[in-house]
N, C-alpha and C positions, 0 to 999 in steps of 0.2 A: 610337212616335215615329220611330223609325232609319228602317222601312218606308214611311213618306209623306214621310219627307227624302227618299229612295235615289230612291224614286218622281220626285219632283220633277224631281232631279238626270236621271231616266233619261230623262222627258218634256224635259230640258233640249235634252240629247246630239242626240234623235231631231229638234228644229228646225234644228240646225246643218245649214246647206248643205253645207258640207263633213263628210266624213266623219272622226271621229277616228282619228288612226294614230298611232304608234310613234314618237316621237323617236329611237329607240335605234338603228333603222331608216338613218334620215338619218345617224346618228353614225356608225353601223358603214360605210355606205359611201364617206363622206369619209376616215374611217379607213384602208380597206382600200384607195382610190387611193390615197391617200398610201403608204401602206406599198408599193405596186406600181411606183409612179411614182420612190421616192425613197429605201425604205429596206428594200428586199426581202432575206430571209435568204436562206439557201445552199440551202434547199427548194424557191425559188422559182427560184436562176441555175444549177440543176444541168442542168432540160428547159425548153426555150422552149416546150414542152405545154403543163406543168403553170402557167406563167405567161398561157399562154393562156388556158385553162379557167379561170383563178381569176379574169380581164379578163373574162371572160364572165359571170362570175357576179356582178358587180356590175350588167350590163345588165340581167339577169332581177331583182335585186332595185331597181334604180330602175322598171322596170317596175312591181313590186308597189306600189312610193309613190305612183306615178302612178293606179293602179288604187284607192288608196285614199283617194288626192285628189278620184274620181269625175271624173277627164276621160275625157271621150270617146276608145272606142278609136281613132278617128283620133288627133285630137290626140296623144292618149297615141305613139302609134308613130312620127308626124312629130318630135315632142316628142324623142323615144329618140332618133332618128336623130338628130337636129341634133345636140343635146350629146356624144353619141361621136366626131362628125364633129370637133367643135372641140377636141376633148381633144390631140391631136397639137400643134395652136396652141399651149393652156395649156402644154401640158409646155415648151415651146420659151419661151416666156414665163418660166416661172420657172425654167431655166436660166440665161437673162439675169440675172433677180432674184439666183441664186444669184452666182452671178460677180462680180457689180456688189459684192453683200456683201465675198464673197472677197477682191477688188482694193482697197476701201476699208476695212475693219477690220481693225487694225493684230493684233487678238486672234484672226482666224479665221485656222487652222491651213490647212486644207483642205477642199473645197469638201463632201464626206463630214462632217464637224463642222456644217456647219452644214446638212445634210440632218437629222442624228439628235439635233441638240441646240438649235436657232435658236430662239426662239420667234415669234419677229417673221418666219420665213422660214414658218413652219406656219400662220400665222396670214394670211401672202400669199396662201398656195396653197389655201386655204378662203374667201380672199377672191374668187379668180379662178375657183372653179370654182362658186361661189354667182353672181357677176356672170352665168356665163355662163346659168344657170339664169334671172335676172332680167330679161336681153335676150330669151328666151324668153317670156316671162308667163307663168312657171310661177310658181303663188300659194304664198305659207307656206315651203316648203322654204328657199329662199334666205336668209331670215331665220334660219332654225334653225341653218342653218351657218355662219352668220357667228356668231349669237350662243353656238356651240359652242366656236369660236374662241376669241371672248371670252373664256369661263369656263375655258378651256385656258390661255389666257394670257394674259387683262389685256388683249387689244388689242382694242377696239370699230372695225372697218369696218364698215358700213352697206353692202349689197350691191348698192344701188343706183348706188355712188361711180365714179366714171371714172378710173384709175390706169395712168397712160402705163408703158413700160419700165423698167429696170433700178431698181425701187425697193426701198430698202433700209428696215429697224426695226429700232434697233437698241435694244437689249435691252428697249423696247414697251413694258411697265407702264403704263396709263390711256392709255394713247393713243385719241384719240376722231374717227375723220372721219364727219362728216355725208355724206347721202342721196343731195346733189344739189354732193358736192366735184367737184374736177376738179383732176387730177395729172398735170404732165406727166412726162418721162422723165428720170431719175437724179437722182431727189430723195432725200433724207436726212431720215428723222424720229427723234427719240430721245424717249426716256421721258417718259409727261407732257404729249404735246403736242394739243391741242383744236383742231380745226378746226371751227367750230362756224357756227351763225344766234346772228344779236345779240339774236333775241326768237323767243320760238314761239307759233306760233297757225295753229290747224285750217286757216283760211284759206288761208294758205299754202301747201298743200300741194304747191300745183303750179306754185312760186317755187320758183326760185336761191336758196337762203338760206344756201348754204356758200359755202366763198372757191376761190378756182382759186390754184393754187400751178407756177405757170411751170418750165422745164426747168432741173436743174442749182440745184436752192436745196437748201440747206440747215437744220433747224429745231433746232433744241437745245430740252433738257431744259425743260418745264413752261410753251413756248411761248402760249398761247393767239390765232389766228388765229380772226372772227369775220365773216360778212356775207357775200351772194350777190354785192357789188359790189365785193366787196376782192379784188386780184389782186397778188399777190406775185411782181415782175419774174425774170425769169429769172437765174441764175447769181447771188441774194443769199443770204446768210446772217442767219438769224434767230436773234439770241441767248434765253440761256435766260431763261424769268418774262417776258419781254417780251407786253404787251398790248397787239393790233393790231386796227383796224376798219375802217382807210383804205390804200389802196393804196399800195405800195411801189413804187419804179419799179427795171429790170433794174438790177443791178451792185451794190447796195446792200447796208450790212451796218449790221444795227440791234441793238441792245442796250441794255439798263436799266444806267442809271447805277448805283452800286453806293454806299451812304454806309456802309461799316462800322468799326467802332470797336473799337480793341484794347488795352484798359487793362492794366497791372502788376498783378496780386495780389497781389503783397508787400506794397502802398502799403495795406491795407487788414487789418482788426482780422478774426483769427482767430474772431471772434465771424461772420460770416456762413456760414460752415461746421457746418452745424448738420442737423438729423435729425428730420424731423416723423412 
């Protein structure tokens, strides 16, 4: 029985167009920028060599990914070139990001703290360096690292999203931006917040169904943002829980009414205090 499962399974494998590869592959080399880019030990800043050579050895292994994605050797090397080319950009990119954090969070020490401990900053710079793979058409990969991300730290970007300058997440948890968002520069997202399509369906695929979020807004805690047609004016602030589907216009600051209630428990029989 096991040997005409496996069989199955093996005749599965052999239809796939693409060939299957190694996640760990993808992981280790997001990892290993990262670590080069942002949080490299004292092995690494003793010889600008030895920093060299280990920057090289990520090229030979996005090489191998490529080669195991079955693209054509051109492709493949055109492919190479671009993304190393734009890596100077990214870095300069989330510099910005980093700073932007630094200058706005009342709790970031120094810009170091939130290279080695941000979640929301690690979760940026796997966002920008999958984007830059997805402007490419490089297939599968871009997904993997973002969804890396994800499982890293609770922050869902979708590799396809458009995220202008110095954007900040602060402390992330479920944060969700759809496929086809669009972010401009020095916006604020905090824990919780969906940017999301009001409905899904296959059809769509090649709609606007997430919202555009204008320069200089701010989102708080558990916001949900929904719709290809909802445009969130520049310089507003979105309070937390608030549910949005219609456009916002610049300068605005929106928030859920709050009806809470705060009764005396003294006024009340020791009998609710009880233990199931």
């Amino acid at each position: 029985m096991d040997e005409i499962f496996l069989k199955i399974v093996f005749e599965n494998y052999k239809k796939k167009k693409i060939t299957t590869f190694s996640k760990k592959k993808i992981e280790f080399l997001v990892e290993q920028l990262f670590y080069i880019l942002f949080t490299p030990d004292k092995s690494l800043l003793t010889n600008q060599f030895i920093l060299l050579k280990e920057y090289k050895t990520l090229r030979t292994l996005l090489k191998e990914i490529f080669e195991d994605l079955n693209l054509s050797k051109e492709i493949s090397e055109k492919s190479l070139h671009d993304f190393f080319e734009e890596i100077p950009r990214i870095y300069r990119m989330l510099l910005i990001d980093a700073n932007f954090i630094l200058n706005s969070d009342p709790a970031a020490i120094s810009i170091e703290e939130i290279f080695l401990s941000y979640p929301g900053f690690f979760a940026t710079a796997l966002y920008r360096i999958a984007h830059q793979l997805w402007n490419q058409n490089i297939p599968i990969i871009p997904r993997l690292i973002t969804e890396y991300a994800h499982s890293k730290t609770g922050v869902d970007i979708h590799a396809g999203a458009n995220i202008g300058k110095s954007f900040a997440i602060d402390h992330g948890t479920g944060i969700v931006i759809g496929s086809s968002t669009k972010i401009g520069d020095e916006v604020k997202l905090y824990q919780g917040v969906t940017l999301g399509a009001i409905y899904v369906d296959k059809k769509l695929s090649k709609v606007k169904r997430h919202p555009t979020i204008e320069n200089k807004v701010t989102i708080y805690a558990g916001a949900t943002i929904l719709g290809g047609n909802t445009i969130i004016g520049h310089d507003s602030i979105i309070g937390g829980n608030v549910w949005i589907t219609n456009s916002i216009p610049a300068f605005s600051v929106v928030y859920q009414r709050s009806n809470i209630k705060v009764k005396n428990k003294s006024i009340y029989s020791n009998s609710i205090d009880f233990m199931i």
